[in-house]
Structures are given as C-alpha cells and as structure tokens.
DSSP file (Angstrom, degrees, kcal/mol; ACC not computed):
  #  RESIDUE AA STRUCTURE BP1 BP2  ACC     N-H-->O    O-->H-N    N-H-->O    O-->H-N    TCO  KAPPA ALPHA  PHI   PSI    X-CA   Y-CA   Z-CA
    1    1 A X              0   0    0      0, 0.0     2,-0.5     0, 0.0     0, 0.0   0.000 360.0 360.0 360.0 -24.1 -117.6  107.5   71.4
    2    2 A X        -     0   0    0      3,-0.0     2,-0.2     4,-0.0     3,-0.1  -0.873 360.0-178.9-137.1 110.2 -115.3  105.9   68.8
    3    3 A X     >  -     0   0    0     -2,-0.5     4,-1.4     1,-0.1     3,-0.1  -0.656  43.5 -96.9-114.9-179.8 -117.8  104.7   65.7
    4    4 A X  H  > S+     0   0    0      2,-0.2     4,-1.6    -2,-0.2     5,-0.3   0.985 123.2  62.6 -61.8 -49.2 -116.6  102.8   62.1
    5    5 A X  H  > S+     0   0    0      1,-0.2     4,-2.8     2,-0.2    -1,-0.2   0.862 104.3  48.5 -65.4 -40.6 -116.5  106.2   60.3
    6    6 A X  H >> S+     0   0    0      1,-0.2     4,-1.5     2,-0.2     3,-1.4   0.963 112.6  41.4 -52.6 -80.8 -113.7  107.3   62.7
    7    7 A X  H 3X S+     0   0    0     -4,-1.4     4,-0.7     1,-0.3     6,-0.5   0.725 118.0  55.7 -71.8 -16.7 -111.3  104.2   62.5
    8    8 A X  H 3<>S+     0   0    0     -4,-1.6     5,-2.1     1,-0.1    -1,-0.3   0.958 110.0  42.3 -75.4 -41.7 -112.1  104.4   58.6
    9    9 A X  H <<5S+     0   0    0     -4,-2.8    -2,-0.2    -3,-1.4    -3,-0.1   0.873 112.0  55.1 -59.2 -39.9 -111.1  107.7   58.6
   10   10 A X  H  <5S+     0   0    0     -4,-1.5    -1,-0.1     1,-0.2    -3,-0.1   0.988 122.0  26.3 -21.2-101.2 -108.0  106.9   60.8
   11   11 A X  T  <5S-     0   0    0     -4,-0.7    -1,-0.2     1,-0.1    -2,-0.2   0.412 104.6-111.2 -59.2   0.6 -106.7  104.2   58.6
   12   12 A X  T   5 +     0   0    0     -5,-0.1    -3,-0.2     1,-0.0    -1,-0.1   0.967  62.2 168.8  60.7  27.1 -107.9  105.0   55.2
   13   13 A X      < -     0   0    0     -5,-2.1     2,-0.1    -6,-0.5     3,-0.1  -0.095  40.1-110.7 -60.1 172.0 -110.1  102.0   55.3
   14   14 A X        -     0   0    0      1,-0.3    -1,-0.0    -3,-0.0    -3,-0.0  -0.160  64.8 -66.7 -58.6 176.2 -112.8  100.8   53.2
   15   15 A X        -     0   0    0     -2,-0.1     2,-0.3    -7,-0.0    -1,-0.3  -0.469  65.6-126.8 -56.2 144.0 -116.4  100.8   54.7
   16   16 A X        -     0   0    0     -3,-0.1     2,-0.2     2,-0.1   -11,-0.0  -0.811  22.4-137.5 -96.8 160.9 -115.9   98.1   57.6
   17   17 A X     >  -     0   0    0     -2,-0.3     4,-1.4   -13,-0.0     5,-0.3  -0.532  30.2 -85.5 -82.2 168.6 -118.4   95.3   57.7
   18   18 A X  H  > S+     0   0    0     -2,-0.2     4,-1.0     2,-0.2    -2,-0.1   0.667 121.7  37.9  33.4-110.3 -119.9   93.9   60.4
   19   19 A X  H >> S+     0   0    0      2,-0.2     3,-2.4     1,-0.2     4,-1.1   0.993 110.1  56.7 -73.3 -94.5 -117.8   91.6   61.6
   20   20 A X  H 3> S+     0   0    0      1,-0.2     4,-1.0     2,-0.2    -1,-0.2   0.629 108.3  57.9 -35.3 -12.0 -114.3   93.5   61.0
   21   21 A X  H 3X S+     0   0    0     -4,-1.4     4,-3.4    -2,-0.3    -1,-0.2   0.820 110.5  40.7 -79.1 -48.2 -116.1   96.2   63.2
   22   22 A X  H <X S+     0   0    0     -3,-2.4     4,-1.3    -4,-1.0    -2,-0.2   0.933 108.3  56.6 -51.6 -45.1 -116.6   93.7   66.1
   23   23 A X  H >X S+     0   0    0     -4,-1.1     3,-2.3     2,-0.2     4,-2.1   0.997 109.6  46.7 -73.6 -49.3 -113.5   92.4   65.7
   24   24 A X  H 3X S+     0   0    0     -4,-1.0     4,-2.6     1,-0.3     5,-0.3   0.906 103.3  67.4 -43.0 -45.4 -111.8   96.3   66.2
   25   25 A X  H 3X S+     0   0    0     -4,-3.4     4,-1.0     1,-0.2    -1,-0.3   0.729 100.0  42.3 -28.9 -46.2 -113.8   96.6   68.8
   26   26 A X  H <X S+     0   0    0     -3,-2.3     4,-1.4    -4,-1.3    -1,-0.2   0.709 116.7  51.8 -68.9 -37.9 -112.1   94.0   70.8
   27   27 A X  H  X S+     0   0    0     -4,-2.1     4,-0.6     1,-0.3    -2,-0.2   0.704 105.7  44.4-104.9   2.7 -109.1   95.2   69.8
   28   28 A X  H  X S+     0   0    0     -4,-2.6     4,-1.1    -5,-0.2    -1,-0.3   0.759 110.7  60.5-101.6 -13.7 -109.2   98.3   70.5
   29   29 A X  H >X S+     0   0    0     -4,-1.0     4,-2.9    -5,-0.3     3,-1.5   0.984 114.1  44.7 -38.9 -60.3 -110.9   97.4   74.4
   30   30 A X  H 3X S+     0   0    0     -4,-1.4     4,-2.8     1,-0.3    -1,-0.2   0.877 107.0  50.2 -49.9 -46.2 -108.2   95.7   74.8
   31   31 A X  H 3X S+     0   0    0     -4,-0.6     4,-0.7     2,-0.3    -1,-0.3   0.665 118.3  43.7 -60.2 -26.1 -105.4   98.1   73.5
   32   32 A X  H XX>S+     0   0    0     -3,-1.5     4,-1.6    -4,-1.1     3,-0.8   0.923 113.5  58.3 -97.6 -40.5 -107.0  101.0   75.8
   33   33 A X  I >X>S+     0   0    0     -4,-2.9     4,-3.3     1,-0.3     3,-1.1   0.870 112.8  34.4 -78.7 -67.3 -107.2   98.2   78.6
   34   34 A X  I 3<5S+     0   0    0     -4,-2.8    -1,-0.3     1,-0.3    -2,-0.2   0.421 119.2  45.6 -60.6 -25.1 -103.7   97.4   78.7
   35   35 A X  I <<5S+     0   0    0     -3,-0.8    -1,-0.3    -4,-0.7    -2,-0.3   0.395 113.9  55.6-113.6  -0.6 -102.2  100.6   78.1
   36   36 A X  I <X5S+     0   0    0     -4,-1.6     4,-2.0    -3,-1.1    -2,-0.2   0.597 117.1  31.6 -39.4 -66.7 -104.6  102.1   80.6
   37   37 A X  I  X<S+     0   0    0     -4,-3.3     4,-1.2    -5,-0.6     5,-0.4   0.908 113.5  51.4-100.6 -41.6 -103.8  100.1   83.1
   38   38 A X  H  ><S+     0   0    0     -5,-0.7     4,-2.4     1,-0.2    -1,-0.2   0.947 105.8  56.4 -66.6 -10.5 -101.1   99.4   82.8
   39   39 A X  H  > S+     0   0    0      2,-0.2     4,-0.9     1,-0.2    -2,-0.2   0.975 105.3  55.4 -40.4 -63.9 -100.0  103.0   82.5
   40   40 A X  H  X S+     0   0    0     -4,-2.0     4,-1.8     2,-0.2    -1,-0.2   0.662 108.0  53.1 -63.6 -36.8 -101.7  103.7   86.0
   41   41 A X  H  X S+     0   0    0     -4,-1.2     4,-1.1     1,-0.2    -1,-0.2   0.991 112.2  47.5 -63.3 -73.1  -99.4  100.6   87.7
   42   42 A X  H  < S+     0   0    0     -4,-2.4    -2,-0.2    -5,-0.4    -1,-0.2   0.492 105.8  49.3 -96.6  22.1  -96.8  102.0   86.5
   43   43 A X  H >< S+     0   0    0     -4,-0.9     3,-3.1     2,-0.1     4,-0.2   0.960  99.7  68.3 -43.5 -85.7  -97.3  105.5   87.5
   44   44 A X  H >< S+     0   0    0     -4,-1.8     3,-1.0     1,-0.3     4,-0.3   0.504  87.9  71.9  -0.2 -50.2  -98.0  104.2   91.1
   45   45 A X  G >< S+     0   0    0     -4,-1.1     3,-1.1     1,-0.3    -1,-0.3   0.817  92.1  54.9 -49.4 -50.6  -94.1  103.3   91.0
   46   46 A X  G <  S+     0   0    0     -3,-3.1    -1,-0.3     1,-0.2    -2,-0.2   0.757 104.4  57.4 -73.1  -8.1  -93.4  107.1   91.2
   47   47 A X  G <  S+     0   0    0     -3,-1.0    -1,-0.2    -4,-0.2    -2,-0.2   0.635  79.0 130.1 -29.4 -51.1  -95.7  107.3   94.5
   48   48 A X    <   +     0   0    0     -3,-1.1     2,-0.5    -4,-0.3    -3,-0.0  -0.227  33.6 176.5 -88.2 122.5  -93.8  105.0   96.1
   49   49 A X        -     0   0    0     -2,-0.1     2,-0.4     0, 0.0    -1,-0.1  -0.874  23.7-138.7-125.6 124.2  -92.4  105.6   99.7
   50   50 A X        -     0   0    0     -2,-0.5     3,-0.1     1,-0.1     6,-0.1  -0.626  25.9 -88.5 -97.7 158.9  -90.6  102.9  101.3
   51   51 A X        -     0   0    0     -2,-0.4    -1,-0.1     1,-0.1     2,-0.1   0.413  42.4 -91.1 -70.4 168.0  -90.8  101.8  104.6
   52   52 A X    >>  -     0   0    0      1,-0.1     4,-2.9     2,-0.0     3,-0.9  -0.522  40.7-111.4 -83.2 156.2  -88.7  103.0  108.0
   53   53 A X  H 3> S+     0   0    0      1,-0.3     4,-1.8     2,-0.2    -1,-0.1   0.808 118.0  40.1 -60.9 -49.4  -85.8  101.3  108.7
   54   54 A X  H 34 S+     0   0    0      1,-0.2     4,-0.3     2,-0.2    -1,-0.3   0.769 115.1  53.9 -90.6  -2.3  -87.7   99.4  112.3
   55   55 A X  H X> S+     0   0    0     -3,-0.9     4,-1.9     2,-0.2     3,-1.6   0.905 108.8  47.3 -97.4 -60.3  -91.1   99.0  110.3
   56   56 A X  H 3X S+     0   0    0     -4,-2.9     4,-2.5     1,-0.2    -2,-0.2   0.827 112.4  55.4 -64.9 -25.5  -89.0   97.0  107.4
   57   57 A X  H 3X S+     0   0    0     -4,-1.8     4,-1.0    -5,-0.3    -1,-0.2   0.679 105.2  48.1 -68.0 -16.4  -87.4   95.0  110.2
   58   58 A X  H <> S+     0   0    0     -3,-1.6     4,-3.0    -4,-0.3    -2,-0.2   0.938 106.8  53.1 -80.7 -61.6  -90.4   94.0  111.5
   59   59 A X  H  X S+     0   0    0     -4,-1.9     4,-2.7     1,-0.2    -2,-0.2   0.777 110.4  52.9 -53.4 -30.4  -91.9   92.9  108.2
   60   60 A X  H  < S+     0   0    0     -4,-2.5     5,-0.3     2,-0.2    -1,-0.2   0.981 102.8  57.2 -60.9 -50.0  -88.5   90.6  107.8
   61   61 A X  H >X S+     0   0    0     -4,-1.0     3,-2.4     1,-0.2     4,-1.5   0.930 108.8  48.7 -49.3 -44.0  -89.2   89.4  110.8
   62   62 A X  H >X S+     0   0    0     -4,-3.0     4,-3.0     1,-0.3     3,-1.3   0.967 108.3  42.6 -50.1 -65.3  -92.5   88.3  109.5
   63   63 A X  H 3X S+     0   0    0     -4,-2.7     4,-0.7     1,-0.3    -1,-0.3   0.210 115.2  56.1 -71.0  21.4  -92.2   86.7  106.5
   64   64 A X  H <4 S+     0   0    0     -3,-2.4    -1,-0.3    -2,-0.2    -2,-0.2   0.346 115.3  40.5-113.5 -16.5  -88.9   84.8  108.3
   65   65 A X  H X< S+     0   0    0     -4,-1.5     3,-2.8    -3,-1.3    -2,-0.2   0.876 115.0  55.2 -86.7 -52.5  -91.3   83.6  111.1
   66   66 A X  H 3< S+     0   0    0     -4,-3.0    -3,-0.2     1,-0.3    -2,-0.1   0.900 113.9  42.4 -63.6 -58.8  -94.0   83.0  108.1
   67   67 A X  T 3< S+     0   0    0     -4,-0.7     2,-0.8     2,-0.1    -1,-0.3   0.372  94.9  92.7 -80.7  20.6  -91.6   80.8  106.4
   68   68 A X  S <  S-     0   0    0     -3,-2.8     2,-0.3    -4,-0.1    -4,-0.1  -0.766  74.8-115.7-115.8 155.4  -90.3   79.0  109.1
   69   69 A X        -     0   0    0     -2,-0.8     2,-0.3     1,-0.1    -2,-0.1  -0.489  10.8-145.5 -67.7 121.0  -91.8   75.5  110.3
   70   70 A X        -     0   0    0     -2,-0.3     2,-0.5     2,-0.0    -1,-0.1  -0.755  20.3-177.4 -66.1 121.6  -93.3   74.8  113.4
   71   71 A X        +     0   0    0     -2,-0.3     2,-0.7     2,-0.1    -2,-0.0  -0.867   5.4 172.2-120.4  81.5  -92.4   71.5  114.4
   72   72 A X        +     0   0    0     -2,-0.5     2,-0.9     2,-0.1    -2,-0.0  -0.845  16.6 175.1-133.5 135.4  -94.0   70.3  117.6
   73   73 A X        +     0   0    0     -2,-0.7     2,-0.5     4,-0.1    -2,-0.1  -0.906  36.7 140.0-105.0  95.2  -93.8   66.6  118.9
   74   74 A X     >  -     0   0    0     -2,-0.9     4,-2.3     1,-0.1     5,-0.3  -0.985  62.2-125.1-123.4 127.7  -95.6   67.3  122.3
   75   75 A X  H  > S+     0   0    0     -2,-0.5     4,-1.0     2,-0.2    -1,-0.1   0.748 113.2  55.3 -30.3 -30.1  -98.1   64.8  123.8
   76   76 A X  H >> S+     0   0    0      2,-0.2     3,-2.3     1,-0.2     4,-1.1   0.974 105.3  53.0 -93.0 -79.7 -100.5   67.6  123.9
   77   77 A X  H 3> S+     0   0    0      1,-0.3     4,-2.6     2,-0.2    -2,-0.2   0.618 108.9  42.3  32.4 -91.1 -100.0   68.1  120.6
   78   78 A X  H 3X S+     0   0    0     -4,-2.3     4,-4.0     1,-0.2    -1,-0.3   0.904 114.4  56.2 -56.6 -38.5 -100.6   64.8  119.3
   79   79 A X  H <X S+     0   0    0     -3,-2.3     4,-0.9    -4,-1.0    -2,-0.2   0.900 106.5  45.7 -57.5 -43.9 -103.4   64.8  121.7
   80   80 A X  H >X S+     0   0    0     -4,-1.1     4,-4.1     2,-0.2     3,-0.6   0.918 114.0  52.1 -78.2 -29.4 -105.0   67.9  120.2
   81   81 A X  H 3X S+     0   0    0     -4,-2.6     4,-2.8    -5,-0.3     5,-0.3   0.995 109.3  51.8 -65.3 -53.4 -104.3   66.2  116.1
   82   82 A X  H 3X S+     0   0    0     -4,-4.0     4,-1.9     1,-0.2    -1,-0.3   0.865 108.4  50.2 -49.1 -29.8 -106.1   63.0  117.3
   83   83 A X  H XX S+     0   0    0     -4,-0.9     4,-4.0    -3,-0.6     3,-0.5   0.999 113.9  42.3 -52.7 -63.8 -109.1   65.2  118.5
   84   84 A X  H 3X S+     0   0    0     -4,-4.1     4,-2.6     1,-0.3     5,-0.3   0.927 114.6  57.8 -52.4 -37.2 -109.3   67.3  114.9
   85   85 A X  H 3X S+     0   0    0     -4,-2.8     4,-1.3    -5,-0.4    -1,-0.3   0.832 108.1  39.9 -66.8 -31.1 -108.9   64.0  113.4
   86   86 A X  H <X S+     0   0    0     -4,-1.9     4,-1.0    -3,-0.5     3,-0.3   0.935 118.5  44.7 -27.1 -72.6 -111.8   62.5  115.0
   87   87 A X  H  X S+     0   0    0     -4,-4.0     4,-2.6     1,-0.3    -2,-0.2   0.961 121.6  41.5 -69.5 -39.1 -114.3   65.5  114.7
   88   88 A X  H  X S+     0   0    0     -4,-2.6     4,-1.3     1,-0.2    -1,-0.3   0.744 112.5  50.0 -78.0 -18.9 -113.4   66.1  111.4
   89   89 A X  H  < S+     0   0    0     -4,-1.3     4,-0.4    -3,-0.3    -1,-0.2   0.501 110.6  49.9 -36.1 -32.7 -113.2   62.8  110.3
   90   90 A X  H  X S+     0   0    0     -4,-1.0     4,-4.7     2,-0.1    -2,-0.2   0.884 112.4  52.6 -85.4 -30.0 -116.6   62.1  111.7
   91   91 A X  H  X S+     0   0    0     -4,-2.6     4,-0.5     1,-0.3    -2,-0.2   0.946 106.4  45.2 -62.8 -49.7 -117.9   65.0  109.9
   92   92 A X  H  < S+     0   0    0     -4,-1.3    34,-0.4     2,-0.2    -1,-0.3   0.484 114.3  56.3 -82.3 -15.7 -116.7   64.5  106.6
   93   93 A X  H  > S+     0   0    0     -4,-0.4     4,-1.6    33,-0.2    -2,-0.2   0.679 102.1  52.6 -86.7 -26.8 -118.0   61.0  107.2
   94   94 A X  H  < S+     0   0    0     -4,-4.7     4,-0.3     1,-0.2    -2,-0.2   0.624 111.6  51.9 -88.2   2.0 -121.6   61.9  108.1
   95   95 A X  T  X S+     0   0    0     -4,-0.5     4,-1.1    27,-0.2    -1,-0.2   0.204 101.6  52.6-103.5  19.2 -121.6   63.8  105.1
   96   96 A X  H  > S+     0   0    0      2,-0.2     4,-2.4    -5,-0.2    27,-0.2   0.847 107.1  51.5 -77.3 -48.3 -120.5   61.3  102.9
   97   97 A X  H  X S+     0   0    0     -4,-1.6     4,-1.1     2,-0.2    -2,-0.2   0.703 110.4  58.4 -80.7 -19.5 -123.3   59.1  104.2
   98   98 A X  H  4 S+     0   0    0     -4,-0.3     3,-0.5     2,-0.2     4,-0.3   0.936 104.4  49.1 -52.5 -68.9 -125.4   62.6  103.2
   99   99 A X  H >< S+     0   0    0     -4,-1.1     3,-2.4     1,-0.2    -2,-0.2   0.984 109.9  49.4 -20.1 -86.0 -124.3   62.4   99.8
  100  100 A X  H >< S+     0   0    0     -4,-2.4     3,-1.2     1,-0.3    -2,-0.2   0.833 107.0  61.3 -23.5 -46.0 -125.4   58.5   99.4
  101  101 A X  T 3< S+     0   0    0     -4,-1.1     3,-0.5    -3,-0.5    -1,-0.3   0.675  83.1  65.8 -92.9   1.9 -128.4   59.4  100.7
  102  102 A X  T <  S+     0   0    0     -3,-2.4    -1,-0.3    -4,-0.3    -2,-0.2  -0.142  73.2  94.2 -91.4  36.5 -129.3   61.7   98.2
  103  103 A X  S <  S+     0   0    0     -3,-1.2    -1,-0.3    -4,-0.1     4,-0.2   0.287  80.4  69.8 -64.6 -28.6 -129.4   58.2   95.7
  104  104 A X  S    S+     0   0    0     -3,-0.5    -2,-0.2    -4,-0.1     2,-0.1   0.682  74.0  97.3 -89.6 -15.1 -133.4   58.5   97.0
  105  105 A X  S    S-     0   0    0      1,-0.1     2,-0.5     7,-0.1    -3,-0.0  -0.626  98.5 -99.4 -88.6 146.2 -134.1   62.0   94.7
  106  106 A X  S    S+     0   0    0     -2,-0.1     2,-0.2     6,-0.0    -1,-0.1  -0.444  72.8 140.1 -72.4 103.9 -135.8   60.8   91.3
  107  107 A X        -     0   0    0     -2,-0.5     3,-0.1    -4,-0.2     5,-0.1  -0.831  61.6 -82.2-137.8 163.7 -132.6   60.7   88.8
  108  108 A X     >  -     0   0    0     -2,-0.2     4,-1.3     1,-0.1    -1,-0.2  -0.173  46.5-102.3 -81.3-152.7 -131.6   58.4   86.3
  109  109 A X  H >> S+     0   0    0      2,-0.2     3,-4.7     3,-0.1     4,-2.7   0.900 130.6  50.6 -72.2 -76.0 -129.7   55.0   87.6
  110  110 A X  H >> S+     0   0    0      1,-0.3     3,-3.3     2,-0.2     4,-0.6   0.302 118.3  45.3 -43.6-108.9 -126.1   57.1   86.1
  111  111 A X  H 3> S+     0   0    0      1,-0.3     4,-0.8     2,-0.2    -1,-0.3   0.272 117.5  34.7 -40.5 -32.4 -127.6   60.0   88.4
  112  112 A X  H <X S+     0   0    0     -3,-4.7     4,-1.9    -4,-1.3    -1,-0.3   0.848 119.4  55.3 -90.4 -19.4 -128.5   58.3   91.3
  113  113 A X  H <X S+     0   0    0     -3,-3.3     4,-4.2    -4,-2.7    -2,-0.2   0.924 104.7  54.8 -70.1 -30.2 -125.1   55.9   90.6
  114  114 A X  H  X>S+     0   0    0     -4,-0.6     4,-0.7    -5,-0.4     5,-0.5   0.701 104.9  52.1 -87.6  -1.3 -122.8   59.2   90.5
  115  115 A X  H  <5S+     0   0    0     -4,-0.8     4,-0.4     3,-0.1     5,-0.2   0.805 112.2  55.0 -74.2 -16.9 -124.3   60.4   94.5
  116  116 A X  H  X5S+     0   0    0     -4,-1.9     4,-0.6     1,-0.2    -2,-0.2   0.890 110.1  40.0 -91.1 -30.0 -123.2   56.8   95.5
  117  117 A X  H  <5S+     0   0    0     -4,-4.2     4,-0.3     2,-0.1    -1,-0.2   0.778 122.5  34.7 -96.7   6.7 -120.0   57.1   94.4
  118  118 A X  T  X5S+     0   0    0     -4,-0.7     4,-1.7     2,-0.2     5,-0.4   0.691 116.4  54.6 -86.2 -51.7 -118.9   60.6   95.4
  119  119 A X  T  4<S+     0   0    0     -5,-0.5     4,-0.4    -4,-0.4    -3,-0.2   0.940 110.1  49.0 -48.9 -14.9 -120.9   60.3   98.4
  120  120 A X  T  X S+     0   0    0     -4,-0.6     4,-1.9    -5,-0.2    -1,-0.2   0.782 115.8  48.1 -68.1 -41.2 -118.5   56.9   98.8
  121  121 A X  H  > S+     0   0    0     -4,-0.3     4,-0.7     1,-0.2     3,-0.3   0.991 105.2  50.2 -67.9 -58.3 -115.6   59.0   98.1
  122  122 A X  H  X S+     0   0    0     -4,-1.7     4,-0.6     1,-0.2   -27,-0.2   0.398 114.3  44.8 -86.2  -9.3 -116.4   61.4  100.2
  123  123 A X  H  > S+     0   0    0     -5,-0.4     4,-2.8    -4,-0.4    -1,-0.2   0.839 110.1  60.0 -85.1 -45.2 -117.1   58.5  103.6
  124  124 A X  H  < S+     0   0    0     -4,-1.9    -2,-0.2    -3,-0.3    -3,-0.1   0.510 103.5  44.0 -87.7 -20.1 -114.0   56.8  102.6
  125  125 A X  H >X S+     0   0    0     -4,-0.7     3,-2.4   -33,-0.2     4,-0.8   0.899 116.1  52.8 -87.8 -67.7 -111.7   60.1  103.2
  126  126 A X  H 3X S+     0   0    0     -4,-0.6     4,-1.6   -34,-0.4     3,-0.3   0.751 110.3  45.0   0.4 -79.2 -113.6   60.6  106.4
  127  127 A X  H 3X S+     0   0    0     -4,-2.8     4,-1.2     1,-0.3    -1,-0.3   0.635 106.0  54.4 -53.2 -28.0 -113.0   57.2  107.5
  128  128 A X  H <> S+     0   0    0     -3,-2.4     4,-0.7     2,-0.2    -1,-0.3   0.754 108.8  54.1 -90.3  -6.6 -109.5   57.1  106.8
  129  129 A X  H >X S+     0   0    0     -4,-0.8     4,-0.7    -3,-0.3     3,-0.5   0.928 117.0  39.0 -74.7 -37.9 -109.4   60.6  109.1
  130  130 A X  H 3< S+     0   0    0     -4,-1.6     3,-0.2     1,-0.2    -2,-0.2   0.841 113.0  55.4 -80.3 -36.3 -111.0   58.6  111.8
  131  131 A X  H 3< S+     0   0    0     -4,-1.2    -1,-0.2     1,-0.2    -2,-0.2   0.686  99.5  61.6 -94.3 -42.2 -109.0   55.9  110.9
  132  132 A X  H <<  +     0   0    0     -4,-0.7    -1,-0.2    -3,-0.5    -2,-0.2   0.962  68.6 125.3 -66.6 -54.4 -105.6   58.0  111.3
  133  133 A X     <  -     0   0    0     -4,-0.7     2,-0.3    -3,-0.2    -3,-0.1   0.252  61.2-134.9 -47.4 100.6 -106.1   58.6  114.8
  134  134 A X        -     0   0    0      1,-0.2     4,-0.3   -56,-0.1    -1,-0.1  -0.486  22.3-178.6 -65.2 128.4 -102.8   57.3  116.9
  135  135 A X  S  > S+     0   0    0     -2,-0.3     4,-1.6     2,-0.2     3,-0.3   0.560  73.5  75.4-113.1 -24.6 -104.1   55.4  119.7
  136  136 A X  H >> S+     0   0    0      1,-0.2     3,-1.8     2,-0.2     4,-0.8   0.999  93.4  56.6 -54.8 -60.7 -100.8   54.8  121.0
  137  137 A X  H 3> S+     0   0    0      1,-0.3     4,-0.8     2,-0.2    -1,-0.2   0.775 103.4  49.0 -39.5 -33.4 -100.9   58.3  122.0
  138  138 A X  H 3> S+     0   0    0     -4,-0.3     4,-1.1    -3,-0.3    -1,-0.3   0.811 106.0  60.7 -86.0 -21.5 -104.1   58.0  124.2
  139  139 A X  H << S+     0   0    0     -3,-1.8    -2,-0.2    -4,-1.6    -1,-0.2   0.387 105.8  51.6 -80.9  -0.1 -102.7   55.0  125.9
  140  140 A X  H  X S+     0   0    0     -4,-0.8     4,-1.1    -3,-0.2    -1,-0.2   0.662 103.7  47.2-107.2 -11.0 -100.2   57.0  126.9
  141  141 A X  H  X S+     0   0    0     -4,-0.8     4,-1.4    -5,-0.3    -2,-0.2   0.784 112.4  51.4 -98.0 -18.7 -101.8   59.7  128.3
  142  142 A X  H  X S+     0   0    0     -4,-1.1     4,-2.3     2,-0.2    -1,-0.1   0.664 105.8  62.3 -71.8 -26.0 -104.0   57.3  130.3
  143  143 A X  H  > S+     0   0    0      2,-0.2     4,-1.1     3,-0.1    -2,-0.2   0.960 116.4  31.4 -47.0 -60.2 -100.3   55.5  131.5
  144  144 A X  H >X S+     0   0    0     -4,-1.1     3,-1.3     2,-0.2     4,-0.8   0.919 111.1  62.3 -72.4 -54.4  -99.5   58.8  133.1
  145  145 A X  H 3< S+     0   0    0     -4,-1.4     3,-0.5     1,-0.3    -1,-0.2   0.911 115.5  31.5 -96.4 -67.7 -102.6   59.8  134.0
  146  146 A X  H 3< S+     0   0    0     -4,-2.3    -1,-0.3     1,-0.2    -2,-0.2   0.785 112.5  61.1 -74.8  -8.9 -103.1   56.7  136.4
  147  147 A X  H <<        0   0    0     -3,-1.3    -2,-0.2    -4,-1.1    -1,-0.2   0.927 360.0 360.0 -75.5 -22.7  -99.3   56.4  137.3
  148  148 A X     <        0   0    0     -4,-0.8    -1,-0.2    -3,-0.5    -3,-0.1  -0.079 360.0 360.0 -29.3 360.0  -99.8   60.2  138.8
C-alpha cells in the first residue's frame, strides 16, 4: 500500500534507489510491527480482571507445591530409579550401538569416523546409566524378602 513516491513525498526526499527502498522497507515492517504489537499487549492490560480471592489461593498453592522439592529416600523409590536406570540405560545403549552401526553407509572415512564417535558417545552415556544402578539396594530388598 505504501510505495517510494509516498515516503518521498513524506520526507521531502530525493527519488529513493533501490537499495534505500529496501532498506525502508525493513524499517518501516518493523516500526508498524512493534508499535502494533506492542500497542495491542498493552491494551490487553485494560481487560484485565483478576482472579477471586479462593481461585488466587489455589494458584499460590500451586506454584508453592511447584517449587517445592520432593525428596523421597524410600526403598521403593530407589527400587523404582534402579529400574528407569536400567531400561533407559539399556535403551540409550542399544542406540548408541545403532549409531556405530551406521559406520556401514558409503561415507567418507571423516563421515563414517564421525557415526563412531557419536554413536560411542552416545553407548558410553547409556552404559554409565546401566552402570549407576545401586545394587546395594536390590540386596536389600532380597534381605527382607527372604527374612519375611
């Protein structure tokens, strides 16, 4: 809608070239973009109805439940982190060895060398998940399990 003869006329320009037409272009996207929207945000502001007194209590409650830590040392617990650490550990290790094995697709040697070392990377995190896995904790539930 907005051509060079308009912004010449505006400003009392010269004929614009090109280039100094592009460049207005930009700047005036930008100028309508920012003072568009951001107009409309802060419009919005007079809109704004704030919440009922047990409805805002609730949402404190949330976000004070949301930042606070759950800390639990339970044998079941542990039990259940050794598990994830296992499956995921195994997972992220059979696709490591997935990675590696794609070393066989016709690359150069620096192609085929960079699947053998992510896919190395990528075993070696694996393994150290499998690797994490407290064993003390399973000898203890087998303690109980047969003193029982």
């Amino acid at each position: 809608m907005i051509t060079a003869d308009h912004i010449e006329a505006w400003f009392g320009l010269n004929e614009l070239t090109k280039r100094e037409w592009a460049d207005a272009k930009v700047a005036i996207g930008l100028v309508a973009h920012i003072v568009i929207t951001a107009g409309f945000f802060c419009l919005t502001t007079l809109f704004y109805k704030p919440l009922e007194e047990q409805r805002q209590k609730d949402v404190d409650k949330f976000f004070n439940n949301l930042a606070t830590p759950l800390v639990s040392d339970s044998t079941e617990q542990k039990k259940l982190d050794n598990k994830q650490r296992k499956m995921l550990g195994s997972l992220i290790a059979v696709s490591g060895i997935g990675v590696i094995a794609m070393f066989a697709l016709p690359n150069p040697l620096w192609g085929r060398m960079t699947f053998v070392l992510c896919g190395a990377i990528v075993l070696g995190v694996g393994l150290l998940l499998v690797k994490a896995v407290d064993d003390s904790v399973e000898e203890k539930v087998v303690k109980a399990a047969t003193n029982n």
